[in-house]
MOPAC internal coordinates of N, CA, C and O (Angstrom, degrees):
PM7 1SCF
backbone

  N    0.0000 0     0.00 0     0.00 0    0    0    0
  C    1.4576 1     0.00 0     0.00 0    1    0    0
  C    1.5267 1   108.91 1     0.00 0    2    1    0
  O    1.2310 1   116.83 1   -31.91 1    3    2    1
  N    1.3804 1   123.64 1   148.09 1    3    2    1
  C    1.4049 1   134.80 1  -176.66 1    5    3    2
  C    1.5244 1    99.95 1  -123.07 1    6    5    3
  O    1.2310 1   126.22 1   -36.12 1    7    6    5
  N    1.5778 1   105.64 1   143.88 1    7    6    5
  C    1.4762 1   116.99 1   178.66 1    9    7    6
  C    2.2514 1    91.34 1  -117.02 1   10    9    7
  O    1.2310 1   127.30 1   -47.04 1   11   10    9
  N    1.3210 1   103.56 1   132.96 1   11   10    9
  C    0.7226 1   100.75 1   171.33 1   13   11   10
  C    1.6887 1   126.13 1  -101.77 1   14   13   11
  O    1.2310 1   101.99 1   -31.92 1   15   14   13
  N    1.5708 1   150.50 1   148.08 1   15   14   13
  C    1.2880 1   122.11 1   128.36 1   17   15   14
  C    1.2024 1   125.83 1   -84.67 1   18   17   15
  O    1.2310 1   121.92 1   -32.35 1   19   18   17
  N    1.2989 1   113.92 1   147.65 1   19   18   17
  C    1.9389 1   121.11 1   173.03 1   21   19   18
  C    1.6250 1   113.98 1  -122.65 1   22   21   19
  O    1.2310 1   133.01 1    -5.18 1   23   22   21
  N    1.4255 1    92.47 1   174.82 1   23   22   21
  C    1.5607 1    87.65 1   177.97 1   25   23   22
  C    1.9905 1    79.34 1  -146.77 1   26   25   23
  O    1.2310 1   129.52 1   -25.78 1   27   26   25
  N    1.5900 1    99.26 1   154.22 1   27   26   25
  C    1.4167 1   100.98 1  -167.50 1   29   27   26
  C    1.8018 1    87.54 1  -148.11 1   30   29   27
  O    1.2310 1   116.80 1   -21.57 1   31   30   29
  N    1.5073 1   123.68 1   158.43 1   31   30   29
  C    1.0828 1   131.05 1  -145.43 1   33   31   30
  C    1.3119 1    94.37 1  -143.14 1   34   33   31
  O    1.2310 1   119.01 1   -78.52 1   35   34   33
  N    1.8265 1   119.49 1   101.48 1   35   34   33
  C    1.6829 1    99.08 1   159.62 1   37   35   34
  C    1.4643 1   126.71 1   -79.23 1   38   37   35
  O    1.2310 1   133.33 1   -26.26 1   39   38   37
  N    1.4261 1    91.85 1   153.74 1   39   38   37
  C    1.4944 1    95.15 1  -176.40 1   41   39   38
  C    1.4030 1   109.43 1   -84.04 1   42   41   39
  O    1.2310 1   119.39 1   178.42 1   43   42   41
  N    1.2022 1   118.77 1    -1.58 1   43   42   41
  C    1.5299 1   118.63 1  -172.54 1   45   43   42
  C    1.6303 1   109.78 1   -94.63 1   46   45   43
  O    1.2310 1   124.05 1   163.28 1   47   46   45
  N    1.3944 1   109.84 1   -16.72 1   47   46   45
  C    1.7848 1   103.10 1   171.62 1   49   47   46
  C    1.9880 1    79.28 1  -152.74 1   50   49   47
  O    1.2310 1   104.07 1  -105.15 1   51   50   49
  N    0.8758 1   146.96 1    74.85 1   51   50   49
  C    1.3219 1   146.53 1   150.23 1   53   51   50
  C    1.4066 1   110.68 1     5.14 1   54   53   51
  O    1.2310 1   114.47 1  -124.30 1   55   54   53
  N    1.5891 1   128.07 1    55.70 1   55   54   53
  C    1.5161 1   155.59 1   143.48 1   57   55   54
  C    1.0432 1   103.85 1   -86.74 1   58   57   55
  O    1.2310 1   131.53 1   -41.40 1   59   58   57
  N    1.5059 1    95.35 1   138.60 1   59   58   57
  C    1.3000 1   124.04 1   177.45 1   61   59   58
  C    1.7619 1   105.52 1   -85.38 1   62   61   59
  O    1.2310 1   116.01 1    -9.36 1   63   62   61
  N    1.3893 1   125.19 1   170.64 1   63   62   61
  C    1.1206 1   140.74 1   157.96 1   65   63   62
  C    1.6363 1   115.93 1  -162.53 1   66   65   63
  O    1.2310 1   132.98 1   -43.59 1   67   66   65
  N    1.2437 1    92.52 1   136.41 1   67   66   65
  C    1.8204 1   117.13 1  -150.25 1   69   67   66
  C    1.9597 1    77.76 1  -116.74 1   70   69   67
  O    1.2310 1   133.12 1   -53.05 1   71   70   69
  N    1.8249 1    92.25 1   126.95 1   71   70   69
  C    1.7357 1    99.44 1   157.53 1   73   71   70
  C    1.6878 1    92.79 1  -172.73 1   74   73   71
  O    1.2310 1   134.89 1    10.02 1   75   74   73
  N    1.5367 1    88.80 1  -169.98 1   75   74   73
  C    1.7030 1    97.54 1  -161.03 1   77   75   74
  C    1.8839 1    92.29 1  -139.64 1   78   77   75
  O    1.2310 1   128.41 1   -12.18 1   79   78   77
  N    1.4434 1   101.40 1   167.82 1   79   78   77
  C    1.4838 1    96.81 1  -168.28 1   81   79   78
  C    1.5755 1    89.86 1   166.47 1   82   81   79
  O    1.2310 1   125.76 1   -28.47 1   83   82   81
  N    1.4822 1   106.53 1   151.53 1   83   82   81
  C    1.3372 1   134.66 1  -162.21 1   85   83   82
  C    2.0644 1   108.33 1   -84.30 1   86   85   83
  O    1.2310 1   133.37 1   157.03 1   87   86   85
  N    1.8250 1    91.76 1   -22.97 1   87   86   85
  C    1.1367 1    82.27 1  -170.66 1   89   87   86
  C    1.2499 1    96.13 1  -154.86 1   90   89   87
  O    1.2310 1   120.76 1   -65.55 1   91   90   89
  N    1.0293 1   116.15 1   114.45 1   91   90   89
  C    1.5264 1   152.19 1  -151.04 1   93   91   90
  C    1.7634 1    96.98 1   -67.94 1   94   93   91
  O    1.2310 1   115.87 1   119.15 1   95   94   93
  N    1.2646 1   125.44 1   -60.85 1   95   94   93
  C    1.1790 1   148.02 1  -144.71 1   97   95   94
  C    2.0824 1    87.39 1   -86.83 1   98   97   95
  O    1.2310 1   121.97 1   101.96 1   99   98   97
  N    0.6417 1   113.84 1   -78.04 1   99   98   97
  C    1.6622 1   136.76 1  -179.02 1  101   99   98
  C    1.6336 1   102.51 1   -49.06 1  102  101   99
  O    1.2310 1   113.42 1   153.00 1  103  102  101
  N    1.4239 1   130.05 1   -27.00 1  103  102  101
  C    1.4340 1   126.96 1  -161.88 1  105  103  102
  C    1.5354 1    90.40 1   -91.62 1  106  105  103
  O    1.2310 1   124.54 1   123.08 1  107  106  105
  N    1.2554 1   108.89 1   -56.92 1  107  106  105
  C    1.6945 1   120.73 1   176.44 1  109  107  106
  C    1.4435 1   103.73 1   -46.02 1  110  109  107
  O    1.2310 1   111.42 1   116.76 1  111  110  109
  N    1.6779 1   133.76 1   -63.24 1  111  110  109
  C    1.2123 1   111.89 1  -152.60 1  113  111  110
  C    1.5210 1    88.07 1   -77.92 1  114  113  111
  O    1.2310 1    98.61 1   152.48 1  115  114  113
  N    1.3093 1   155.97 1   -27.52 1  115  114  113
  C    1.5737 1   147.21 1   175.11 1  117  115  114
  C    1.2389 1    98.10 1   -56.57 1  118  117  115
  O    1.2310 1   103.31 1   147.61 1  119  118  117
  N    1.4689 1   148.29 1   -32.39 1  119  118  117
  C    1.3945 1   120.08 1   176.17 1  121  119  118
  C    1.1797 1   102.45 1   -90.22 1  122  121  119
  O    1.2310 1   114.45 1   167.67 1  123  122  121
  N    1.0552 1   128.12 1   -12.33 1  123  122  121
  C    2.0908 1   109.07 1   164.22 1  125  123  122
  C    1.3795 1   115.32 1   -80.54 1  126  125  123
  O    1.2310 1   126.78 1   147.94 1  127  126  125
  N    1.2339 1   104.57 1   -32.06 1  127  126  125
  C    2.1182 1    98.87 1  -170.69 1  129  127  126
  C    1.7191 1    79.59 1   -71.85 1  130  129  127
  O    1.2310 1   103.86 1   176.99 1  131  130  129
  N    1.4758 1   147.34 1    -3.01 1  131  130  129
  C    1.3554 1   126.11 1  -169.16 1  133  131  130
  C    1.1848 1   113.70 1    81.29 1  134  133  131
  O    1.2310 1   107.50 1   146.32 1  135  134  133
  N    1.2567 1   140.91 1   -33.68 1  135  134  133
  C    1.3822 1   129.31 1   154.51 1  137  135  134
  C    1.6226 1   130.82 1    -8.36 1  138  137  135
  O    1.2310 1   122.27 1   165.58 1  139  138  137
  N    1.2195 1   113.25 1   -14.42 1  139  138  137
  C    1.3646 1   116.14 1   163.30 1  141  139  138
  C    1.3303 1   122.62 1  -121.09 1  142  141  139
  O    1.2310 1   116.85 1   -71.22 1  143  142  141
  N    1.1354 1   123.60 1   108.78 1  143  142  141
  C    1.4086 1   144.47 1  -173.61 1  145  143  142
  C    1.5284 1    98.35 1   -37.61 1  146  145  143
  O    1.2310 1   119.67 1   114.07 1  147  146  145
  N    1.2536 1   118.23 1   -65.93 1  147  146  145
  C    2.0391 1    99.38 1  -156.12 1  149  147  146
  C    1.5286 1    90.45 1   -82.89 1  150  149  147
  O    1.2310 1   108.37 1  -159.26 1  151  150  149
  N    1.4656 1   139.35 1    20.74 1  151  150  149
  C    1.4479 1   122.48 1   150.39 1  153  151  150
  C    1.1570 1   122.46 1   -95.13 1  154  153  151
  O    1.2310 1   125.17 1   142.75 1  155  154  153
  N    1.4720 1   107.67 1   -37.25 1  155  154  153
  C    1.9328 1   121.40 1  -156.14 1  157  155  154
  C    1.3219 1   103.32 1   -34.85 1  158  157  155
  O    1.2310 1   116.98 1   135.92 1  159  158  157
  N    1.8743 1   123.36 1   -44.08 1  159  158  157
  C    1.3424 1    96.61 1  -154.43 1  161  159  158
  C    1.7104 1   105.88 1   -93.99 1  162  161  159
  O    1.2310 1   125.22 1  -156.76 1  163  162  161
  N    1.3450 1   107.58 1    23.24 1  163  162  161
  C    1.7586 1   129.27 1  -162.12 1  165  163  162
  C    1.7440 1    91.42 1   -91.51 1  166  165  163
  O    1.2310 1   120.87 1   144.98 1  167  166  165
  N    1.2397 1   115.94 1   -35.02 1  167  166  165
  C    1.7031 1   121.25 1  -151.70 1  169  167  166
  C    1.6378 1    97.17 1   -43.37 1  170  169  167
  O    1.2310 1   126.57 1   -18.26 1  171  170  169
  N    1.4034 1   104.97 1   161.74 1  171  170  169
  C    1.1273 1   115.64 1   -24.36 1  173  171  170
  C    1.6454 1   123.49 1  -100.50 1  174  173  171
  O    1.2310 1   106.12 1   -12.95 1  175  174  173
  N    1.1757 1   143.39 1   167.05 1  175  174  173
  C    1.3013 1   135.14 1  -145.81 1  177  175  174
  C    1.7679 1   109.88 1  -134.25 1  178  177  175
  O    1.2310 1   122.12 1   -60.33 1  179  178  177
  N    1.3654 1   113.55 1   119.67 1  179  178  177
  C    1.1575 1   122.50 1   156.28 1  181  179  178
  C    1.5984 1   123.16 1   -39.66 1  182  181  179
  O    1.2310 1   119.56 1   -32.02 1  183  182  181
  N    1.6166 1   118.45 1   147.98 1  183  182  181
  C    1.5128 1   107.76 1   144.64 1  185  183  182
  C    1.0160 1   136.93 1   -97.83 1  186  185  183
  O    1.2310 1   110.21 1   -65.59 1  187  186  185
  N    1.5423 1   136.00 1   114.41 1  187  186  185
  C    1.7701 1   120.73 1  -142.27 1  189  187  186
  C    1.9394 1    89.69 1  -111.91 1  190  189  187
  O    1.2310 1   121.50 1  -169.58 1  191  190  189
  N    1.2461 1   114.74 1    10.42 1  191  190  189
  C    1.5816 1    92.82 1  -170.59 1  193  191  190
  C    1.2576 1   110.31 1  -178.26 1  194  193  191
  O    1.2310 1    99.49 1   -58.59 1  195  194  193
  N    1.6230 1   154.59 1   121.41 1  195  194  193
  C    1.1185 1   133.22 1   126.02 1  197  195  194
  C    1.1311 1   152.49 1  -138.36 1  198  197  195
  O    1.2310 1   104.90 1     1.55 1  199  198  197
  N    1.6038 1   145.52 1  -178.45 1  199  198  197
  C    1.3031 1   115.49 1  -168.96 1  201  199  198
  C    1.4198 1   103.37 1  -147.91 1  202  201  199
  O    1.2310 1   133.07 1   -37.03 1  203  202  201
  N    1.2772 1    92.34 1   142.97 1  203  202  201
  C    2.0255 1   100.64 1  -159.32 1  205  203  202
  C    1.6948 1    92.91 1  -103.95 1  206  205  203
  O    1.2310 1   133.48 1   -25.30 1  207  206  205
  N    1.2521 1    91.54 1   154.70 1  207  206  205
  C    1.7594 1   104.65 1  -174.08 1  209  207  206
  C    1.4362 1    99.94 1  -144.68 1  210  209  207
  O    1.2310 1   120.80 1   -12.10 1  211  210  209
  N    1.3868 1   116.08 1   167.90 1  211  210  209
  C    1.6245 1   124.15 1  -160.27 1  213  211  210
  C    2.0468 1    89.45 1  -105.98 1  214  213  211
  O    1.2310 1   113.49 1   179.99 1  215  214  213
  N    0.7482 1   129.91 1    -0.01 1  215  214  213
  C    1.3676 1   146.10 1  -177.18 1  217  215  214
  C    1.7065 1   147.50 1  -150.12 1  218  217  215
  O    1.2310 1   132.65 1   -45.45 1  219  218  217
  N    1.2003 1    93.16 1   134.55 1  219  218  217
  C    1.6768 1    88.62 1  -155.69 1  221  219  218
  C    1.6387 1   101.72 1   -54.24 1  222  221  219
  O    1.2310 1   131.83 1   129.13 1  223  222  221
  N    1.1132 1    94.77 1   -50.87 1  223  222  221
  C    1.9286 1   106.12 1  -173.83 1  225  223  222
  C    1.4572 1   101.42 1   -19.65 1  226  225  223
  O    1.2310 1   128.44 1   111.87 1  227  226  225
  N    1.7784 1   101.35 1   -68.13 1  227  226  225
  C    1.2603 1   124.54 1  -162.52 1  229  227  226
  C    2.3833 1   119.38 1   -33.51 1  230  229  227
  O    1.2310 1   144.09 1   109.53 1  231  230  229
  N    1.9272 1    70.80 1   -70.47 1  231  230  229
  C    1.4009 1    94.51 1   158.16 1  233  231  230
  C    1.8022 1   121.69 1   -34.36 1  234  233  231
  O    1.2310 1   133.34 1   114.68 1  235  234  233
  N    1.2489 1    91.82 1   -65.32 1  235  234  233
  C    1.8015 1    90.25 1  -167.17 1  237  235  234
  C    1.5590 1   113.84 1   -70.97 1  238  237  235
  O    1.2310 1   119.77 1   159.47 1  239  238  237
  N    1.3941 1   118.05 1   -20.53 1  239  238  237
  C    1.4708 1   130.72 1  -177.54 1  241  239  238
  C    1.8159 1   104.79 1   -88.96 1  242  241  239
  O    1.2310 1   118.60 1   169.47 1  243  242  241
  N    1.2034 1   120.27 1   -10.53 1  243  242  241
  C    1.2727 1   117.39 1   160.15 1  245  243  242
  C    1.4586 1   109.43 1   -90.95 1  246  245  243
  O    1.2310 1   114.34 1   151.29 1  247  246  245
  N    1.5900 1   128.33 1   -28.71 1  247  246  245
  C    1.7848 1   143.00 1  -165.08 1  249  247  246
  C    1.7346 1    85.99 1   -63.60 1  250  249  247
  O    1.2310 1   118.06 1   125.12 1  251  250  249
  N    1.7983 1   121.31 1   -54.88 1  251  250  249
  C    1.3037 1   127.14 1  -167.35 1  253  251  250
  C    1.7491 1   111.40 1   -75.40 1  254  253  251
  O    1.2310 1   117.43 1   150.91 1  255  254  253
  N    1.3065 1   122.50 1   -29.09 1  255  254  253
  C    1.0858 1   118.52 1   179.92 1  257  255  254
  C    1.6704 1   112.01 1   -77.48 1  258  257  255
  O    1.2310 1   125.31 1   140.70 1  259  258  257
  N    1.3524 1   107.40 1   -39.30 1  259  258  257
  C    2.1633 1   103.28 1   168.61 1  261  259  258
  C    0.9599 1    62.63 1   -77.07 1  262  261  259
  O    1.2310 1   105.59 1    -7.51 1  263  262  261
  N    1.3727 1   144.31 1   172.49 1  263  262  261
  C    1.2382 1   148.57 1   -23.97 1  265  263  262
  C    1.9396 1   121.41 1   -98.41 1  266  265  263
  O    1.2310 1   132.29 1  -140.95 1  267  266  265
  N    1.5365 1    93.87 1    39.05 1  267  266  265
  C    1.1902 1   103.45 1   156.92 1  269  267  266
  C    0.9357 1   125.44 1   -90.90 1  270  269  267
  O    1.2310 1   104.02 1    26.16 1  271  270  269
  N    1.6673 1   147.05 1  -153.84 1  271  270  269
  C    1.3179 1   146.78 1   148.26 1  273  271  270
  C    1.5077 1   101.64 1   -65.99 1  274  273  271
  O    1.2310 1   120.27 1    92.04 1  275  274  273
  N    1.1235 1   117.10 1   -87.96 1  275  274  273
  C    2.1930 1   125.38 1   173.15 1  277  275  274
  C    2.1109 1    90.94 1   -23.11 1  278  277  275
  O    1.2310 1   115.14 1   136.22 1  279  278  277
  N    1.1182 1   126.82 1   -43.78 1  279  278  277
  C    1.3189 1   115.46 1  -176.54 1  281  279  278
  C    1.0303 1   109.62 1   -67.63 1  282  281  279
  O    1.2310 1   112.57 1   109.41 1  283  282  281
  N    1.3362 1   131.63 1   -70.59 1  283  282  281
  C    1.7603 1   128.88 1  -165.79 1  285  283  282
  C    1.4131 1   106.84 1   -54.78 1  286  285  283
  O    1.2310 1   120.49 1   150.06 1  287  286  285
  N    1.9564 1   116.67 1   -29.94 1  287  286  285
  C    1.5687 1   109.94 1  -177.52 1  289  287  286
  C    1.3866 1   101.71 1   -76.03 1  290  289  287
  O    1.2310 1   103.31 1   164.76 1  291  290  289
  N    1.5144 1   148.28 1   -15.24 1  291  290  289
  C    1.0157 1   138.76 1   176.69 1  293  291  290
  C    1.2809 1   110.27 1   -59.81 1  294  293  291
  O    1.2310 1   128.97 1   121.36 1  295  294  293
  N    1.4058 1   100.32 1   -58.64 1  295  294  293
  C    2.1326 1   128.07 1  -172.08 1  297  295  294
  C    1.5324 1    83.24 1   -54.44 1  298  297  295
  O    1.2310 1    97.34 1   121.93 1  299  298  297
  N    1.0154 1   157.90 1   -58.07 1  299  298  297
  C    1.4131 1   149.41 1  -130.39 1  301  299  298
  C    1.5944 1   110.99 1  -107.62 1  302  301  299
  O    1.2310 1   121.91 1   152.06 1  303  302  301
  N    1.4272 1   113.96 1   -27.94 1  303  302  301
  C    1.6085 1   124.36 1   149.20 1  305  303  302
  C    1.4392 1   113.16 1   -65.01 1  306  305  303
  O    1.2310 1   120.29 1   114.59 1  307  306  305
  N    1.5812 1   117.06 1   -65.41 1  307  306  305
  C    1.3556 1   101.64 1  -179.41 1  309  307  306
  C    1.5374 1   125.86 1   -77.99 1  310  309  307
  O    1.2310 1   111.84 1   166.45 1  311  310  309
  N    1.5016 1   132.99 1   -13.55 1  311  310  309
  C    1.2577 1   146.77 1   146.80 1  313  311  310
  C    2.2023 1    95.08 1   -49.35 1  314  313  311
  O    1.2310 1    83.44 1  -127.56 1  315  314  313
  N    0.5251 1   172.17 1    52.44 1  315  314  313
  C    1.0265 1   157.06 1  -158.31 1  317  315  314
  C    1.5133 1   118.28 1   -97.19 1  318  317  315
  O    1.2310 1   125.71 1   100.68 1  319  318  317
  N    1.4039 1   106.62 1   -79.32 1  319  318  317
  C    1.5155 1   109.50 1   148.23 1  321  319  318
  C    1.4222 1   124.61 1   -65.04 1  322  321  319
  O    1.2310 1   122.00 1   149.43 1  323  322  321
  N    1.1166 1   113.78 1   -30.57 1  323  322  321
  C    1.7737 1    98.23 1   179.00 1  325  323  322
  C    1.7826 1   111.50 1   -60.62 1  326  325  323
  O    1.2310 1   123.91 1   138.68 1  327  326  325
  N    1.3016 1   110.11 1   -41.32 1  327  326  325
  C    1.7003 1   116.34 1   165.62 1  329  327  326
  C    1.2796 1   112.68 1   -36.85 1  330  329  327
  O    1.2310 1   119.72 1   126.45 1  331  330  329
  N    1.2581 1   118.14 1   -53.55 1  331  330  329
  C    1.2237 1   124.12 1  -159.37 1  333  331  330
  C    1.6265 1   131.48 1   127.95 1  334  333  331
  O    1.2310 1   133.33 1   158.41 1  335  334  333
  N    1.8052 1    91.85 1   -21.59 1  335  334  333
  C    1.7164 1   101.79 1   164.58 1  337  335  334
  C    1.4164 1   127.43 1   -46.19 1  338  337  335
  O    1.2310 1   113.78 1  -100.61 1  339  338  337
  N    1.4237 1   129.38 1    79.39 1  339  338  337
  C    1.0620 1   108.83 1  -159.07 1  341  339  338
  C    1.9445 1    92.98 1  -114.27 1  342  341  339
  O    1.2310 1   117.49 1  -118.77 1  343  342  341
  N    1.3918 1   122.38 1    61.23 1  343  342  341
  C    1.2243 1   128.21 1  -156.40 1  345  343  342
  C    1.6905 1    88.45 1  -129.30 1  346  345  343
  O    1.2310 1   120.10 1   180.00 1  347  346  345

């Protein structure tokens, strides 16, 4: 089994949101049907990124590090062109 983190992009204010989840496919369509409270009113939301790990630990200790400050500047270097930085 793989634990993933992602980062997913609404199109309705172009925020990011950083989480982790067992199943990559199923976590995404629950933040579009709205099923997840700190997205619903985000819908609906791209998937801009993710990265699978052999462990939950792994997973969730990368979910807390993007969403530090040093995290989002990582996501926003390596997001680079997908953002839109195209400078």
């Amino acid at each position: 089994m793989f634990y993933y983190t992602y980062v997913l992009q609404s199109n309705k204010d172009d925020k990011l949101y950083v989480g982790w989840t067992s199943d990559i496919r199923k976590r995404v369509a629950e933040h579009n049907l709205g099923l997840v409270q700190s997205t619903k009113s985000r819908r609906p939301l791209k998937l801009l990124f993710y990265e699978a790990f052999q462990n939950k630990k792994d997973a969730v200790l990368r979910e807390k590090f993007l969403k530090t400050g040093w995290g989002r500047r990582h996501l926003k270097i390596a997001l680079k062109y997908t953002l839109g930085g195209y400078n």
